[in-house]
C-alpha positions as CSV (number, residue, x, y, z in Angstrom):
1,X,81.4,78.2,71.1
2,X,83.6,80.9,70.4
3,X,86.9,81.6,73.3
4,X,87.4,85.0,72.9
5,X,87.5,86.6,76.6
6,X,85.3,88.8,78.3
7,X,86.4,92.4,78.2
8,X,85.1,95.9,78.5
9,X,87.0,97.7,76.2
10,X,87.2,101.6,75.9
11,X,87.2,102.7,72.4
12,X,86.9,106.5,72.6
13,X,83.4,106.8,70.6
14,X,80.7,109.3,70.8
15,X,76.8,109.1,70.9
16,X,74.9,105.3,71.3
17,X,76.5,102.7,68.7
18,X,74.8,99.4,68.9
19,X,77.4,97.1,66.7
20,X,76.8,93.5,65.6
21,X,79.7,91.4,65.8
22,X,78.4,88.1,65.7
23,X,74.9,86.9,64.0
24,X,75.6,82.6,65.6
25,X,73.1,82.4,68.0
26,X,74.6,80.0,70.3
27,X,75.1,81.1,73.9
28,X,78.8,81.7,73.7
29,X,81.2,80.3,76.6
30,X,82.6,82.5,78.8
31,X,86.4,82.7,79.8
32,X,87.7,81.5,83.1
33,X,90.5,84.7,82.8
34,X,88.6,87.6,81.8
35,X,90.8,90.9,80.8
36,X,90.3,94.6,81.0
37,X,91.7,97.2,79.1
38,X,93.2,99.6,79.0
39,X,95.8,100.0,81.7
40,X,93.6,102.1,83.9
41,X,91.4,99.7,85.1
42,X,90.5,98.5,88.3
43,X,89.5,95.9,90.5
44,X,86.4,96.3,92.1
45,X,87.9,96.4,95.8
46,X,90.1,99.3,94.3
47,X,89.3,103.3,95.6
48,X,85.7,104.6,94.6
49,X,86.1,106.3,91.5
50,X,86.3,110.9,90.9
51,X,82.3,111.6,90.5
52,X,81.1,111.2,87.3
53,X,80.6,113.9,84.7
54,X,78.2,113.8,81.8
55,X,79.2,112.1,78.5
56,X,79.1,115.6,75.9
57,X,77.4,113.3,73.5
58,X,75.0,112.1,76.3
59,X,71.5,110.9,74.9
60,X,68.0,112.5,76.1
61,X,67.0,111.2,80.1
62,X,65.2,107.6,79.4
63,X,61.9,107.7,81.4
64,X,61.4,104.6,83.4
65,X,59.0,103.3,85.8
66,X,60.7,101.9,88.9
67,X,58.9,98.8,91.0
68,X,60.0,96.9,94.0
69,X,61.9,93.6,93.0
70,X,60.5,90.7,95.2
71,X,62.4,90.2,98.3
72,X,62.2,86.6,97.4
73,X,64.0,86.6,94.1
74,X,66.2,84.0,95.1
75,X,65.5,80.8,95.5
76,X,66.1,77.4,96.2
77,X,66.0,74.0,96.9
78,X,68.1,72.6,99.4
79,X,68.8,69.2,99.9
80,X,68.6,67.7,103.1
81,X,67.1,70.8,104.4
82,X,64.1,68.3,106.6
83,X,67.5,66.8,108.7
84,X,68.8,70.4,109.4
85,X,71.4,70.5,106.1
86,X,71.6,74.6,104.7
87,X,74.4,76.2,102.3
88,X,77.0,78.4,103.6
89,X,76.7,82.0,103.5
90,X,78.6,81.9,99.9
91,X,75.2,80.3,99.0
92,X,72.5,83.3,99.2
93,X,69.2,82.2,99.6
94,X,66.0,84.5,100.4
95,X,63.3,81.8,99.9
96,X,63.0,78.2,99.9
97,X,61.2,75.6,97.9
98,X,60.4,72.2,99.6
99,X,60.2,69.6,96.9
100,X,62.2,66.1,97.1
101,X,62.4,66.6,100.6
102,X,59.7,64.6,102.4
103,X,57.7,67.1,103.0
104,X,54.7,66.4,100.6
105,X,51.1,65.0,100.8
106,X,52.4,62.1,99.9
107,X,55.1,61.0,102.8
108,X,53.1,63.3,105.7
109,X,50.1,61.1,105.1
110,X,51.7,57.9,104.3
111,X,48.6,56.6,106.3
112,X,45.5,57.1,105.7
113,X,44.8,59.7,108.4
114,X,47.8,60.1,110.2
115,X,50.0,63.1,109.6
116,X,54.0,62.9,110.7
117,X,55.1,65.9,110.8
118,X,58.7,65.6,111.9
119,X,60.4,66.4,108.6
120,X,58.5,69.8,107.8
121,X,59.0,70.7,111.2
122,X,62.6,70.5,111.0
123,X,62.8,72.2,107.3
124,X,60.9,75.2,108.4
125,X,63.6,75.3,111.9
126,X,66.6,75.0,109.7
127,X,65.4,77.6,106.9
128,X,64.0,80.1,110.1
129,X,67.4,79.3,111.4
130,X,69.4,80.5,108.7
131,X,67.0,83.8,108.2
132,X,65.1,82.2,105.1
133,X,61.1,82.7,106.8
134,X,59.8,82.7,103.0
135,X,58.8,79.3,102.4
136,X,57.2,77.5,99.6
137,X,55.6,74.0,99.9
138,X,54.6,72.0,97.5
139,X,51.1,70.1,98.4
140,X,51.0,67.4,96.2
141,X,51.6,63.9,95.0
142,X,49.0,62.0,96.0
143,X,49.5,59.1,98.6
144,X,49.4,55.8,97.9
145,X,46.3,54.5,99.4
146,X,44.3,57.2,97.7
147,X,46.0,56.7,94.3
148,X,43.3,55.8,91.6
149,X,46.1,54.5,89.4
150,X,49.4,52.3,89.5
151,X,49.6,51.9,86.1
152,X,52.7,53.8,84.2
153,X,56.1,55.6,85.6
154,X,55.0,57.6,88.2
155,X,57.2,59.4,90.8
156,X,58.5,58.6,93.0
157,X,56.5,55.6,93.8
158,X,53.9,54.4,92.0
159,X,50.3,55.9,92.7
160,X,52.0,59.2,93.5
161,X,50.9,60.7,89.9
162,X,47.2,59.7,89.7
163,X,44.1,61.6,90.5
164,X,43.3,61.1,94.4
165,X,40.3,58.7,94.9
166,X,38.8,61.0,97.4
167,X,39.4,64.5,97.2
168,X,38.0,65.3,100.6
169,X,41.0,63.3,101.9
170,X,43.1,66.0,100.1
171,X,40.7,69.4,101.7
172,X,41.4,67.5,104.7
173,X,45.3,67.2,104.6
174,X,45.4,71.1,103.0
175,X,43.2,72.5,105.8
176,X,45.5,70.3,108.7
177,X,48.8,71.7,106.9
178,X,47.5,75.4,106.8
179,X,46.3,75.0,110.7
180,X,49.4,74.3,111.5
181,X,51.8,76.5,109.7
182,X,49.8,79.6,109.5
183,X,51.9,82.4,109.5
184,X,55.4,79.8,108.9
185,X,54.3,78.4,105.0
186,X,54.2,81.9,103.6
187,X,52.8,80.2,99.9
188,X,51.3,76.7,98.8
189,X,52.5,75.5,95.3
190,X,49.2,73.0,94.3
191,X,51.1,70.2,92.2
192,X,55.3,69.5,90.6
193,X,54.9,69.6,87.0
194,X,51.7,68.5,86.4
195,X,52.2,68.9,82.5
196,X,54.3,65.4,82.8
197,X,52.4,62.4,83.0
198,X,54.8,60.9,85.5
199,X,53.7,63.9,87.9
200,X,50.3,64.1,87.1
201,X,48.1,61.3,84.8
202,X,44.9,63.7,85.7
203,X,43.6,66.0,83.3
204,X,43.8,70.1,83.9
205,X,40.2,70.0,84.4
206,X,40.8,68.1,87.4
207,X,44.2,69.9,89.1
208,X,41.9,73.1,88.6
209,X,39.3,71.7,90.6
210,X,42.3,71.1,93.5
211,X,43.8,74.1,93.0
212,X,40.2,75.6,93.4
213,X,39.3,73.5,96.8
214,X,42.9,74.3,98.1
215,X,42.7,78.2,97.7
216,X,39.1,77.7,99.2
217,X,40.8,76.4,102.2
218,X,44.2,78.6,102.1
219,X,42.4,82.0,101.9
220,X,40.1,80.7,104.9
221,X,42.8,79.9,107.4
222,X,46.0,81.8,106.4
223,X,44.6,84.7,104.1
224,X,48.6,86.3,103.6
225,X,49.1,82.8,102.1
226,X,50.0,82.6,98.5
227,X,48.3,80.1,96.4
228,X,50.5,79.0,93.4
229,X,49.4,77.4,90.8
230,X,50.3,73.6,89.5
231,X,54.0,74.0,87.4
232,X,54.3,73.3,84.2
233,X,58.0,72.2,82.1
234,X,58.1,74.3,79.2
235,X,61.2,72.7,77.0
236,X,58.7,69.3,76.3
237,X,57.0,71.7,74.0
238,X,54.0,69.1,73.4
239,X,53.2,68.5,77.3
240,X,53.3,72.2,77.8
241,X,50.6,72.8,75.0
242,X,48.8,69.7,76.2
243,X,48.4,71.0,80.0
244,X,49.4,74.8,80.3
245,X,46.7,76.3,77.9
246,X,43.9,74.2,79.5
247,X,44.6,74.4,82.9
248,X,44.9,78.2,82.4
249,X,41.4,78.6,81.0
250,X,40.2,76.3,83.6
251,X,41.3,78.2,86.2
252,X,39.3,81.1,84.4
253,X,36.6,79.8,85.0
254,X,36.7,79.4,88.5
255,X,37.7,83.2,88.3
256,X,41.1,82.4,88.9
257,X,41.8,80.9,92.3
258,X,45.8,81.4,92.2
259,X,47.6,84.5,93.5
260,X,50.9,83.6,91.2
261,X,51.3,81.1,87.8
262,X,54.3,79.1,88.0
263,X,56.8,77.7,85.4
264,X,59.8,75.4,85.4
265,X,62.0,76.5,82.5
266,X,64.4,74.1,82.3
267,X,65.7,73.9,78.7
268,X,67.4,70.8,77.0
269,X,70.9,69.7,78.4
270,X,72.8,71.5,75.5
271,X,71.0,74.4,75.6
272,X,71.7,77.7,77.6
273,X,70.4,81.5,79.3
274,X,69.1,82.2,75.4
275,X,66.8,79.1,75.3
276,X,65.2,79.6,78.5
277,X,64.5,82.9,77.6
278,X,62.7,81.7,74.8
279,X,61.2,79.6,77.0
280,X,60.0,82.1,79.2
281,X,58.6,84.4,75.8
282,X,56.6,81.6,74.6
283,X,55.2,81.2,78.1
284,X,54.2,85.4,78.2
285,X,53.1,84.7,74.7
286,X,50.7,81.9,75.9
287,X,49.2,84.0,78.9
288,X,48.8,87.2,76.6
289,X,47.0,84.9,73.9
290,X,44.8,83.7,77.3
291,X,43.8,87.3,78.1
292,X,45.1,85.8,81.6
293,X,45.0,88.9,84.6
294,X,48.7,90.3,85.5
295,X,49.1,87.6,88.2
296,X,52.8,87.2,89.2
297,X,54.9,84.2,87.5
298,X,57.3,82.4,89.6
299,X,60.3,79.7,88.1
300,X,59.4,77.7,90.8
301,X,62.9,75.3,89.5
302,X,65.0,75.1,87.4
303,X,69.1,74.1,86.5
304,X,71.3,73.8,82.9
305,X,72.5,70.6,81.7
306,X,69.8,67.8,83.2
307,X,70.1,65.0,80.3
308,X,67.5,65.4,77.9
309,X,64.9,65.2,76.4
310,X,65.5,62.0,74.8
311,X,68.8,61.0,73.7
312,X,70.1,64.5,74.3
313,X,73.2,64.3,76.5
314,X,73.7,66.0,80.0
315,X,75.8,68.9,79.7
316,X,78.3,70.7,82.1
317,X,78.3,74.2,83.1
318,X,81.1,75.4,85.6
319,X,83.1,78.2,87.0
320,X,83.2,81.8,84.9
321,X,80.4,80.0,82.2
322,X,78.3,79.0,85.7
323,X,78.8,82.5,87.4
324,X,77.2,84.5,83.9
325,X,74.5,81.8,83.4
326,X,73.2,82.6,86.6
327,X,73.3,85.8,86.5
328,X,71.9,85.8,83.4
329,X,69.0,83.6,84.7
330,X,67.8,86.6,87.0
331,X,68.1,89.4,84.6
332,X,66.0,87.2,82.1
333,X,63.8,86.7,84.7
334,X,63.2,90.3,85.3
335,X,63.0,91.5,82.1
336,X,60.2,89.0,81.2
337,X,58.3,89.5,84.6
338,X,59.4,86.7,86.4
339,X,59.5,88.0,90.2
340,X,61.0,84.6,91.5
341,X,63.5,82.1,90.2
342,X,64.1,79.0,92.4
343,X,67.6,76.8,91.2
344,X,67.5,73.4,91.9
345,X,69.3,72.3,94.2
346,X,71.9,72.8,96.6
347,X,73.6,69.9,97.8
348,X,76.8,69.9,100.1
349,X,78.8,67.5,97.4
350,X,78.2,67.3,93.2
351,X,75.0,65.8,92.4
352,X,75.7,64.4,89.3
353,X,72.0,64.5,88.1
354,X,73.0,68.4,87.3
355,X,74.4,70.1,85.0
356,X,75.4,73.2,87.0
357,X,76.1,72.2,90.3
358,X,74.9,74.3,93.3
359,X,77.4,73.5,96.2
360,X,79.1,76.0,98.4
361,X,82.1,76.5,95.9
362,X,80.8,76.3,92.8
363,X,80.8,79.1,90.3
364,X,76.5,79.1,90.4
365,X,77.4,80.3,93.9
366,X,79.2,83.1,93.1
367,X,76.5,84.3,90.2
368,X,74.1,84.4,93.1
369,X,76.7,86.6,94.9
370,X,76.6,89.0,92.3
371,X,72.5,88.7,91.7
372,X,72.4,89.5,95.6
373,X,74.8,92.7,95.1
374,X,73.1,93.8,91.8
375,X,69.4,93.3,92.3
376,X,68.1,92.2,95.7
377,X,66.3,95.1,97.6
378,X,66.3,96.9,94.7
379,X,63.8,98.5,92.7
380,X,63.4,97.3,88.6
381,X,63.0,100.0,85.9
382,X,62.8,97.8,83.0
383,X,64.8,97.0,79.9
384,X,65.3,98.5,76.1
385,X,66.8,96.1,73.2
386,X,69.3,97.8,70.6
387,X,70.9,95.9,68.4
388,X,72.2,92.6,70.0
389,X,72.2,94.7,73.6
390,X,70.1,94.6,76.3
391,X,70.1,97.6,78.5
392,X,68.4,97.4,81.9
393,X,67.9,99.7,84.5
394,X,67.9,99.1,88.7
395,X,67.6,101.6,91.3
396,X,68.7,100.0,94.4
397,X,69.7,102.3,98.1
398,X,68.8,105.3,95.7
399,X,71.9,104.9,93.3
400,X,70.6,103.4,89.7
401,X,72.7,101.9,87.7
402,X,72.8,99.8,84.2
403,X,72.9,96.2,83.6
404,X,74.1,95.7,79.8
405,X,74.7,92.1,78.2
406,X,74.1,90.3,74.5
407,X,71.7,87.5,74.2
408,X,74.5,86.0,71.9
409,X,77.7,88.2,69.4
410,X,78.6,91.3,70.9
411,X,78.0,95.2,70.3
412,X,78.6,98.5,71.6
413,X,77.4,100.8,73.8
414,X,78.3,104.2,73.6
415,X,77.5,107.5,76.0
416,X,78.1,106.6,79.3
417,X,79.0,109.2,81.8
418,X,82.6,109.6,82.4
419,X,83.8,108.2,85.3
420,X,81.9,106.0,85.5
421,X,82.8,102.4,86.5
422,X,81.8,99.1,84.3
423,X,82.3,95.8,86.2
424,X,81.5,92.6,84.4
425,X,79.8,89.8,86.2
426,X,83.2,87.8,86.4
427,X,84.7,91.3,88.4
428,X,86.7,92.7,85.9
429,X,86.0,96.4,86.2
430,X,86.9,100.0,84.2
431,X,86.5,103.2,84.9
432,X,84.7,104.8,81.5
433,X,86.6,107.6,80.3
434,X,85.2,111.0,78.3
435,X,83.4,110.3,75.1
436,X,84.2,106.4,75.6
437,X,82.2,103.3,74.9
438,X,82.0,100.0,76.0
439,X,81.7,96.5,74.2
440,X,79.8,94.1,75.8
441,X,79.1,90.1,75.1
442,X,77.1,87.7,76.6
443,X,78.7,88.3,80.2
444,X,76.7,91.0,82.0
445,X,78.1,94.1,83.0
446,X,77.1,96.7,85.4
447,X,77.8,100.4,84.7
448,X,77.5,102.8,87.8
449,X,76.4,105.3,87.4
450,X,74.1,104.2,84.6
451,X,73.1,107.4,82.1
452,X,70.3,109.8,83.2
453,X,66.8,108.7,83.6
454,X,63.7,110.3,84.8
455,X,61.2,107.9,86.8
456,X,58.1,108.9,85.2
457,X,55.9,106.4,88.2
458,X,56.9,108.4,91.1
């Protein structure tokens, strides 16, 4: 990893000049100190800038389409939520996933035909309580008296991965769930990871016929219900073309009984933003490949740095480096048409399971600070790729602005309206002068105003 520091740099340049200064593909580190130059920069607290003036050199208005960014872009797990635990409010959260917190098939019905309720009940009260009222539960594992197998590491108790001995035990718990949370469980994820044989021993045949007899149920009693579909990990590359391609046709040909496909796109503990984007292309590639409909894709988890697989070590991602992942996260996300992203998992102390810890202070926290300011409420109007850039527009309270960063090196970017002022993730902002450019890196920066663009879908 290289330690050069994050900057945005004015070097007095005409026109659109896409550089290459680095070809390693590594996701470089950022600094904890980032510095601007030159001496007229700003903080971002400082004066709102003169208005800005056209760059002579300007390029042609890009036309974009603009689309409503889910209002749930940002989510996550909390721990302890089912005993009334929540982040602060340096911890944004507009949806919740309940997963590892006793809220599943498998601990309400720890009895065959007795449903204890308690802990959902008080998850839903603390998330309503803190203004989170978009909720996403996960149905399964299967409980123990109706497991079909013992055999093999299962979580988190044996039994919990096999295929239920009676499914009509499992329309009976979905249909008791939806009665009772209509209108409070906004969406119903089917299965965790049920492309890992210590979720799921089943085949996709059979999670398609559940996710087939759940939807039948969901759509019955709670039609503004989501259904999502079972999640599949992505960085075990063999379980992910083992399960994900099968259990995608199988849903075809139940004519596709899921409202949005999910993904968990946690990539190996060494490995950063640039990997999981892969991850997420070679999961578009699968569903193009498919001929699957335009359903919405969720990350329904993910974190950097969980040990693995194998031998490979856990790694540690913290302050500025934390801060750009994350924000990194949501713009890859976006650009590859993933409406939701859900981190795993706030805790009130370091979990050390984690790799990038997700606790009031940490610098994760502040990245979803900055996603929050960028993005949410806004309106998406896609990205272009020049050189090692990417360049992505958001219109968001009617202003529209530019969100620039490099998969890996750094380049260039040239023709930005004068005046304008270019904040990196990290806050380390400059006003653009006439005819200037800016060099960007891996840390995203936003440039408002962003350069003209006509919105060809209005």
């Amino acid at each position: 990893m290289r330690s050069s520091q994050v900057f945005v740099t004015v070097l007095c340049m005409s026109g659109l000049a896409l550089a290459a200064c680095s070809s390693q593909e590594a996701a470089p580190e950022p600094s904890a100190s980032p510095t601007v130059a030159p001496s007229e920069s700003m903080p971002p607290s400082a004066t709102p800038s003169p208005e800005p003036t056209p760059s002579s050199t300007q390029e042609p208005a890009r036309e974009v389409t603009f689309a409503p960014l889910d209002p749930g872009m940002l989510g996550m797990h909390v721990a302890g939520a089912q005993e009334g635990d929540w982040p602060s409010d340096a911890v944004p959260v507009e949806s919740l996933r309940l997963w590892d917190t006793g809220t599943s098939w498998l601990q309400i019905e720890a009895t065959r035909g007795r449903y204890e309720w308690g802990l959902l009940d008080t998850a839903l009260e603390t998330a309503a309580d803190a203004g989170v009222t978009d909720v996403l539960l996960v149905l399964g594992p299967t409980p123990v008296w109706n497991a079909s197998s013992l055999k093999g590491v299962q979580y988190p108790v044996a039994g919990a991965a096999s295929e239920p001995k009676s499914v009509q035990a499992w329309d009976d718990f979905v249909t008791a769930v939806v009665d009772r949370y209509a209108g409070r469980i906004t969406a119903y994820q089917i299965w965790n990871e049920a492309s890992l044989k210590m979720f799921w021993q089943g085949s996709p045949e059979q999670m398609a016929d559940l996710t087939e007899r759940a939807y039948r149920i969901i759509k019955e009693r709670d039609p503004s219900a989501l259904v999502v579909g079972a999640s599949t990990t992505v960085r075990l590359l063999g379980a992910f073309e083992r399960f994900f391609p099968a259990y995608m046709e199988e849903l075809a040909a139940r004519d596709w009984p899921v409202d949005v496909s999910a993904v968990h796109s946690y990539p190996s503990g060494v490995q950063g933003p640039l990997d999981r984007a892969r991850n997420l292309r070679l999961v578009r590639h699968t569903l193009d490949r498919l001929d699957a409909p335009a359903l919405p894709v969720w990350d329904t988890e993910l974190n950097y740095g969980l040990a693995g697989p194998g031998d490979v070590p856990r790694g540690e991602i913290v302050g500025d480096q934390a801060t750009s992942w994350v924000v990194r996260t949501y713009l890859d996300s976006m650009r590859f048409g993933v409406g939701r992203t859900y981190f795993y998992i706030w805790t009130p102390e370091p979990y050390e399971l984690l790799g990038m810890q997700m606790t009031n202070d940490s610098g994760a926290a502040a990245g979803l600070r900055v996603v929050s300011d960028w993005l949410v409420g806004g309106e998406w109007g896609g990205c272009e790729v020049s050189g090692l850039v990417n360049m992505c527009v958001v219109r968001k309270d009617g202003e529209v602005s530019e969100l620039l960063w490099a998969d890996f090196g750094e380049g260039q970017v040239s023709g930005l309206p004068e005046g304008a002022e270019a904040c990196t993730a990290l806050g380390a902002c400059q006003l653009v002068g006439e005819d200037d450019s800016i060099v960007v890196d891996d840390v995203p920066v936003r440039v408002f105003p962003a350069r003209d663009v006509v919105d060809v879908g209005s």
